[in-house]
LUMVO-156541 format. One record per residue (C-alpha): residue in three letters; chain; z, x, y. Coordinates in nm, 2 decimals. Layout:
<nodes>
NODE   residu   chaine       c3       c1       c2
NODE      ALA        A        Z        X        Y
...
</nodes>
This chain:
<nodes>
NODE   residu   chaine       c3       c1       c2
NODE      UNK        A     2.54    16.23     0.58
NODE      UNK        A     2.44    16.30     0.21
NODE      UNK        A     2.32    16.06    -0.01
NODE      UNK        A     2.37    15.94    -0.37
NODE      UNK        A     2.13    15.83    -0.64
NODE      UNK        A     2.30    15.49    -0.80
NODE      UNK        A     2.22    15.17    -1.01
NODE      UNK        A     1.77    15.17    -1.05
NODE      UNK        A     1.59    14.87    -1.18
NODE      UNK        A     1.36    14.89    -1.54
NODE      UNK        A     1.07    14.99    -1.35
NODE      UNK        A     1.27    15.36    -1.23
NODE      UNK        A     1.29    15.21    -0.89
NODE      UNK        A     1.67    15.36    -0.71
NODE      UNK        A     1.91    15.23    -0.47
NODE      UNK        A     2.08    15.51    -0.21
NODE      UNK        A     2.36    15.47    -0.03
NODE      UNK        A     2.63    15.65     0.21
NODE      UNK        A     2.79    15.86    -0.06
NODE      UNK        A     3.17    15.82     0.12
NODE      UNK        A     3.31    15.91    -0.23
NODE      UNK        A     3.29    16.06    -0.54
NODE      UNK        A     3.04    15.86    -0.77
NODE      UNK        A     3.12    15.85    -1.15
NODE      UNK        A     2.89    16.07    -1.34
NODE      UNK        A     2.68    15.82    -1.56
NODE      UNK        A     2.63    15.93    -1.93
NODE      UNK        A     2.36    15.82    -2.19
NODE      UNK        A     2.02    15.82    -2.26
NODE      UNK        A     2.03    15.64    -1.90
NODE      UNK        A     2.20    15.92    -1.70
NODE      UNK        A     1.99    16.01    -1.43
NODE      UNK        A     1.87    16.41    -1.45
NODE      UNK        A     1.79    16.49    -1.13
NODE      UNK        A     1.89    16.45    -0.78
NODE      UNK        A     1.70    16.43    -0.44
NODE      UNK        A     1.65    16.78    -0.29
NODE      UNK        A     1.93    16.94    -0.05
NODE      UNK        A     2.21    16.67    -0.16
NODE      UNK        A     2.45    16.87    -0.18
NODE      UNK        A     2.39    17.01     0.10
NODE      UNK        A     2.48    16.81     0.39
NODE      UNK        A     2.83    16.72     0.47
NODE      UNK        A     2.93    16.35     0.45
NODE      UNK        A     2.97    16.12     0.79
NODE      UNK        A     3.37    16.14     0.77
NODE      UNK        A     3.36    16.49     0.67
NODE      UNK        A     3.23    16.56     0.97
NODE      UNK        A     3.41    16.29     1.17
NODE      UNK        A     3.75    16.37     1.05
NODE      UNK        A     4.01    16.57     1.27
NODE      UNK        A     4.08    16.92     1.17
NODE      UNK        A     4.38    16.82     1.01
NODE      UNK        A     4.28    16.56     0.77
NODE      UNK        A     4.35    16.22     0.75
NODE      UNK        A     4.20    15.92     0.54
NODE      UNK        A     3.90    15.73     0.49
NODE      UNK        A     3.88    15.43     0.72
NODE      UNK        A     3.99    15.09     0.59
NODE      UNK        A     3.69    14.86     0.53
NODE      UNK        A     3.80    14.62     0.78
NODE      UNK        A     3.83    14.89     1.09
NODE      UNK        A     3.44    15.03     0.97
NODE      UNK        A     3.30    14.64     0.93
NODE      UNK        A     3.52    14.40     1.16
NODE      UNK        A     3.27    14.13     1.08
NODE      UNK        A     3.31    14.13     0.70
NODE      UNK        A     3.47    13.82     0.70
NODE      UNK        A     3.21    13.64     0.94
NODE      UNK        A     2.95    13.77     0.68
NODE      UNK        A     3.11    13.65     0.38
NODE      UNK        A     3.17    13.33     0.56
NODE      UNK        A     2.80    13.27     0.67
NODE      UNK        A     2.67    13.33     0.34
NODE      UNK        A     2.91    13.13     0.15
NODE      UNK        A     2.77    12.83     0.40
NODE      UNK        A     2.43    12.96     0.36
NODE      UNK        A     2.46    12.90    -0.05
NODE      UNK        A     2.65    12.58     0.02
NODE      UNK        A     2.38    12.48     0.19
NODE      UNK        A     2.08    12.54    -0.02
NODE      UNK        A     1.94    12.22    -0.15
NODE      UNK        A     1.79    12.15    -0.53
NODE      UNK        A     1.59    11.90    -0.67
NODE      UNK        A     1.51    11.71    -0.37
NODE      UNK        A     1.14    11.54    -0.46
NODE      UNK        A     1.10    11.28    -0.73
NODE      UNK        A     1.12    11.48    -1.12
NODE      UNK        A     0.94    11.38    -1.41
NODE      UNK        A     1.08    11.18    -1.69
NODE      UNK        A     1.16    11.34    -2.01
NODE      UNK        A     1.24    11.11    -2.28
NODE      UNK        A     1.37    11.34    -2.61
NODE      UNK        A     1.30    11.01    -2.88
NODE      UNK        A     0.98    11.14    -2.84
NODE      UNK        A     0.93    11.47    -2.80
NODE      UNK        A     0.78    11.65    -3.15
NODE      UNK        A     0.96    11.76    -3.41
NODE      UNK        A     0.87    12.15    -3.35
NODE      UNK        A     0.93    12.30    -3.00
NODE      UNK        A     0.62    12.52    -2.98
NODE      UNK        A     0.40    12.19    -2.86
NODE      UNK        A     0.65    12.10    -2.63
NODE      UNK        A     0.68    12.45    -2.50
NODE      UNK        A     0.35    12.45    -2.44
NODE      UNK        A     0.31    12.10    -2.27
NODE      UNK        A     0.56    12.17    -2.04
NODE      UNK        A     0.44    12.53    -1.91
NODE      UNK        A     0.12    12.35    -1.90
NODE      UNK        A     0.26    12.11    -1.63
NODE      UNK        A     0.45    12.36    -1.48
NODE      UNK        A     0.12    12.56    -1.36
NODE      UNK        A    -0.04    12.18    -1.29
NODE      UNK        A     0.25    12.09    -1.06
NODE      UNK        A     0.16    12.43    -0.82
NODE      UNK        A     0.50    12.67    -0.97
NODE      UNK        A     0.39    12.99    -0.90
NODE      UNK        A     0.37    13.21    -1.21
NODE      UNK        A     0.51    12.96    -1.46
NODE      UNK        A     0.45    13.22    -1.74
NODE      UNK        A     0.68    13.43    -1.59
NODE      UNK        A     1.04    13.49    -1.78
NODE      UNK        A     1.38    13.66    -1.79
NODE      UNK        A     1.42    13.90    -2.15
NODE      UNK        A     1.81    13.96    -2.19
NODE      UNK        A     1.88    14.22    -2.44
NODE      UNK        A     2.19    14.43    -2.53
NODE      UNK        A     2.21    14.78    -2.62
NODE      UNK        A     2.41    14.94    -2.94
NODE      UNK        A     2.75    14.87    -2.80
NODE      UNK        A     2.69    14.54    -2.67
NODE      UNK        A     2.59    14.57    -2.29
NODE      UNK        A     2.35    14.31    -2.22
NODE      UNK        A     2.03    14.38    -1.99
NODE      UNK        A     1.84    14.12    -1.82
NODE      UNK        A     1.48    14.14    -1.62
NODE      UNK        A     1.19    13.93    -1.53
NODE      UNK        A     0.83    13.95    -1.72
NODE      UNK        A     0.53    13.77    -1.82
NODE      UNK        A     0.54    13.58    -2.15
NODE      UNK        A     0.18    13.69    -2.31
NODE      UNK        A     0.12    13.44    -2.57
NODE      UNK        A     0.33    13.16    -2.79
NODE      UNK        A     0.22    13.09    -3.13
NODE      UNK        A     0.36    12.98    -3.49
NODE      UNK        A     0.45    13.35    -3.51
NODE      UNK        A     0.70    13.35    -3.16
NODE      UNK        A     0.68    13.40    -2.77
NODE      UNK        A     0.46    13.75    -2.75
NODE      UNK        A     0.58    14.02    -2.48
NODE      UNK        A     0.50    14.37    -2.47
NODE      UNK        A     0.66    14.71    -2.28
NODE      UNK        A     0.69    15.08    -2.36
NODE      UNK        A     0.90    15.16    -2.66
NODE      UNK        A     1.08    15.39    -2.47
NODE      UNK        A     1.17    15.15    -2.18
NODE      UNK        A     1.54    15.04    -2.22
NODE      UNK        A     1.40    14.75    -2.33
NODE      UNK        A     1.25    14.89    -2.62
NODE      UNK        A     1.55    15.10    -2.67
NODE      UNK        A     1.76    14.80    -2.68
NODE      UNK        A     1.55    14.61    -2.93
NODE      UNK        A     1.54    14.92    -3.13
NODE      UNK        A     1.89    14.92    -3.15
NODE      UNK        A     1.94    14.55    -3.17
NODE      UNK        A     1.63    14.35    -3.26
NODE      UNK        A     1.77    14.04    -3.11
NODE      UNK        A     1.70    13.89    -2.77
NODE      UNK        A     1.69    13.58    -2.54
NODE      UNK        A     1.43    13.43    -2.29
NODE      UNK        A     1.47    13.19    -2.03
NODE      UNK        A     1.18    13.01    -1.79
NODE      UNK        A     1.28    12.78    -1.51
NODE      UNK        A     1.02    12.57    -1.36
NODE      UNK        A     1.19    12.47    -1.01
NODE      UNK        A     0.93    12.23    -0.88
NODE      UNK        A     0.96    11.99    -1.18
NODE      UNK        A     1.35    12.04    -1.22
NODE      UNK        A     1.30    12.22    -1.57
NODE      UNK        A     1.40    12.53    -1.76
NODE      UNK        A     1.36    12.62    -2.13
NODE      UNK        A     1.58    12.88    -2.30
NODE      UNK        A     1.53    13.07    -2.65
NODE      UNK        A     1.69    13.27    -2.92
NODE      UNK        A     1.64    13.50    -3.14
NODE      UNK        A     1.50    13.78    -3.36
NODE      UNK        A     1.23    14.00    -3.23
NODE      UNK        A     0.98    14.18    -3.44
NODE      UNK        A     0.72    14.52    -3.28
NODE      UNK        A     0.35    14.46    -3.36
NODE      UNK        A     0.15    14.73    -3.55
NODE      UNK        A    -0.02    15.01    -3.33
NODE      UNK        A    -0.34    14.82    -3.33
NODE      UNK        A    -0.22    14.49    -3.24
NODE      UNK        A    -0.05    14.66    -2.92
NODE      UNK        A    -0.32    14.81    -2.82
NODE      UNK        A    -0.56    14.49    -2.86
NODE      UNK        A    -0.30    14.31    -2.64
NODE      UNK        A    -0.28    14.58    -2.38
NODE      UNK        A    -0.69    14.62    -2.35
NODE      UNK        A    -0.69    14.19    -2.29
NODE      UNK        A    -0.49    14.26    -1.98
NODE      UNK        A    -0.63    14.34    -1.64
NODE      UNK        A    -0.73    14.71    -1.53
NODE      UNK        A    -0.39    14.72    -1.32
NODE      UNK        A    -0.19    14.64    -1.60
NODE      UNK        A    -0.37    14.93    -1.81
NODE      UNK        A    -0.27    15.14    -1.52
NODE      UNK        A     0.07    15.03    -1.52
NODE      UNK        A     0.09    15.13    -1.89
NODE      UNK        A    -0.09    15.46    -1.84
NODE      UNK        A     0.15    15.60    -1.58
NODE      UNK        A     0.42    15.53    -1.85
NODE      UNK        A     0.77    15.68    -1.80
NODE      UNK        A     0.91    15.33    -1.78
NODE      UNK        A     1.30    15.34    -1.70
NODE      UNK        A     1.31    15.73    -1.66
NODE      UNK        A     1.47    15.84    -1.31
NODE      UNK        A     1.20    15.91    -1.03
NODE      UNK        A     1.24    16.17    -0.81
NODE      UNK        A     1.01    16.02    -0.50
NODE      UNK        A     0.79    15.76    -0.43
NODE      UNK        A     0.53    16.04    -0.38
NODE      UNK        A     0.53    16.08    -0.76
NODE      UNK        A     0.50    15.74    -0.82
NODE      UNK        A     0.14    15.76    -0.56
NODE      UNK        A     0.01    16.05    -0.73
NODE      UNK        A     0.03    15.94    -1.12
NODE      UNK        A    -0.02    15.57    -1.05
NODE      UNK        A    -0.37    15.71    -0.84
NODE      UNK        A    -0.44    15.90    -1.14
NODE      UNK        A    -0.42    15.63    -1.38
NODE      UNK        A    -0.59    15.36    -1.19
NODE      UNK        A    -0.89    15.65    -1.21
NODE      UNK        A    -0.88    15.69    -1.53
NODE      UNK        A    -0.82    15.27    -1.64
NODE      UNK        A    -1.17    15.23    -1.46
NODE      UNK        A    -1.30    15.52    -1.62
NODE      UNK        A    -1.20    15.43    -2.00
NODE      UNK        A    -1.05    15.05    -2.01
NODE      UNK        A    -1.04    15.13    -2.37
NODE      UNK        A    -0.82    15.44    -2.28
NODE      UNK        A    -0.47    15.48    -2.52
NODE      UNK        A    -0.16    15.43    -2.49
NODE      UNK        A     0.07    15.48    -2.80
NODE      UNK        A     0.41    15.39    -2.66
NODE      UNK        A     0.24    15.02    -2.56
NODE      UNK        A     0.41    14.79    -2.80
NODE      UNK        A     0.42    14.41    -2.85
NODE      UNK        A     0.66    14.24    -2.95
NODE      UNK        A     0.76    13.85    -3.10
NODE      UNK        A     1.08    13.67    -3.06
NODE      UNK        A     1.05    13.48    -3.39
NODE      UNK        A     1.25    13.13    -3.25
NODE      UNK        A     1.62    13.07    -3.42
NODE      UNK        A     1.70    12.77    -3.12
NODE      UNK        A     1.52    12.62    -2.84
NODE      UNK        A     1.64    12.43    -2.59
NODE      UNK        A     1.44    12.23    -2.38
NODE      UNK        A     1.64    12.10    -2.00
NODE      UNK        A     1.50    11.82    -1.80
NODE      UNK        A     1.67    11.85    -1.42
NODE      UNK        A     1.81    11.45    -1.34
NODE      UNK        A     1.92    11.40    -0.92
NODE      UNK        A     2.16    11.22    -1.00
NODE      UNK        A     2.29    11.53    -1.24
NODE      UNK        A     2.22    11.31    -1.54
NODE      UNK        A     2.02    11.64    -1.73
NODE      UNK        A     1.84    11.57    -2.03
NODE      UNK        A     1.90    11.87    -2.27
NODE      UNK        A     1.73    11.85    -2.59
NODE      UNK        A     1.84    12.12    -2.86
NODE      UNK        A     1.57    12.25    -3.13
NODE      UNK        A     1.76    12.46    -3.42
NODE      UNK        A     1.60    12.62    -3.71
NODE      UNK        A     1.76    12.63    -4.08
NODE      UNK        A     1.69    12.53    -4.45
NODE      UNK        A     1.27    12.60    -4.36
NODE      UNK        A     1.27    12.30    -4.05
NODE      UNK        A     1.37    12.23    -3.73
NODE      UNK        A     1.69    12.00    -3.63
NODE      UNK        A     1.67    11.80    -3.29
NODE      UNK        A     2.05    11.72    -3.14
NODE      UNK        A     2.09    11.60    -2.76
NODE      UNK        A     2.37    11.83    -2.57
NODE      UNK        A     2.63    11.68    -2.28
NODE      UNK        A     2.48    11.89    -1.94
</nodes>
C-alpha cells in the first residue's frame, strides 16, 4: 500500500492515509518538500487487488457497509452531549466597567478559581494574503493597556499571516462557568529585546520548544523531531539565556470585545465593548 503525506497541524505534525488516488499537489510557501522514503515505491492496495483487466475503484458503500451506522451513532452521540448542566454565575452588564481589560481579567481570574483547566489558553484565527483564515489553540501570555500578548516564530504561518495581514481574532471559552470572551483586532510584533525578555520568563521547556524552531515546516519523521528536541532541551539547561531571533511577541491592540455569559434557560447575556472617537461603547447583543 503506499502512503501519502496530507493536511499537518502548526506544529509540522502530518496525517497519512491510504493513498487510493491521486492527491492534488499543494503549492505555496506551505507545500510540503519532501516525501517519506520508498513512496513511490510500493503499489497501491487496489493496484494490486485489481483483475488483470482493469476495472474501477470500489464504491464507498461496498468498502465500508457500516458507513451509515457510523454516521448515525455519532450524530446521536453529538445529540446527546449535554451543556451547562450545574448552576452558572450571574453576570449583570449595568455594571460591569466601562473598559473590558478589568473585566477580562476578573473573569479569567474566576475561570482558574472555578477548577477550568488552562483558562489562559486561546484560539488565534488569522488569514493569509488572499484571505484563507487559520485557526489554532495557544496560551495568552499577558493583557495590559497595550493588548492581549502572544508570541510564536516569525516564520510559523502564524507569523506569516500576521506579516501579511496584521489583523487577527482571539476567542477563550471557559466551559465550567458557561462563559467565553471573543476579541478583535490589530496586532503589532514587539522589538527584538522585548521577545526575547518574554521568551527567557517562560519555562526551560518552552525555551526548548523555541530552540528546535522550524515551526510549520514539513517533518520528515518523528525521529527528527527526538533528535533536535533532545538537543535543545541540552542546551535550554545549559544557557536559559540562550537566543533565539525568530522568537517574536506580539499584541492584539483591542478594536471590540465581547464578553458572553452562558444562561440554561438559553437566555445569554452578551455584552459588546467597541472602541472609537478615543473610548469605549457598551451595547447589549440578542444571543
Amino acid at each position: 500500500m503506499r502512503w501519502s503525506v496530507t493536511g499537518g497541524r502548526e506544529s509540522g505534525q502530518r496525517f497519512f492515509r491510504p493513498c487510493h488516488q491521486a492527491v492534488p499537489a499543494r503549492t505555496g510557501p506551505d507545500a510540503p518538500s519532501r516525501t517519506l522514503p520508498g513512496m513511490a515505491e510500493h503499489p497501491t492496495h487496489h493496484d494490486a487487488a485489481r483483475p488483470a483487466g482493469g476495472g474501477t475503484r470500489p464504491a464507498d458503500s461496498d468498502v465500508r457497509p457500516d458507513a451509515d451506522d457510523d454516521a448515525r451513532a455519532f450524530r446521536e452521540l453529538l445529540r446527546g452531549l449535554r451543556v451547562w448542566e450545574a448552576e452558572l454565575p450571574a453576570f449583570d452588564p449595568a455594571r460591569a466597567p466601562a473598559e473590558p481589560l478589568p473585566l477580562f481579567r476578573r473573569w479569567l481570574r474566576e475561570a482558574a478559581e472555578a477548577g477550568v483547566p488552562e483558562p489562559h489558553t486561546m484560539t488565534l484565527a488569522t488569514a493569509d494574503a488572499a484571505g484563507d483564515p487559520s485557526v489554532r489553540t495557544l496560551m495568552l501570555h499577558d493583557a495590559d493597556e497595550r493588548g492581549w500578548h502572544f508570541a510564536s516564530h516569525r516564520g510559523s504561518r502564524k507569523g506569516r499571516e500576521l506579516a501579511a495581514r496584521p489583523r487577527a481574532a482571539l476567542g477563550f471559552y471557559w466551559a465550567a462557568v458557561g462563559r467565553q470572551v471573543r476579541i478583535r483586532g490589530t496586532v503589532t510584533a514587539a522589538g527584538p529585546e522585548e521577545s526575547a525578555a518574554d521568551l527567557h520568563r517562560r519555562s526551560p521547556g518552552a525555551l526548548a520548544a523555541a530552540l528546535v524552531g522550524r515551526q510549520s515546516e514539513v517533518l520528515g519523521s518523528t525521529g527528527e523531531l527526538a533528535r533536535a528536541s533532545d538537543a535543545a532541551w541540552e542546551r535550554a539547561r545549559r544557557e536559559p539565556d540562550a537566543p533565539v531571533p525568530s522568537w517574536t511577541l506580539y499584541v492584539l491592540r483591542a478594536e471590540e470585545v465581547e464578553f458572553f455569559q452562558g444562561d440554561a434557560r438559553r437566555r445569554h447575556v452578551r455584552l459588546n465593548y467597541r472602541y472609537g472617537g478615543g473610548c469605549w461603547w457598551r451595547e447589549l447583543l440578542w444571543p
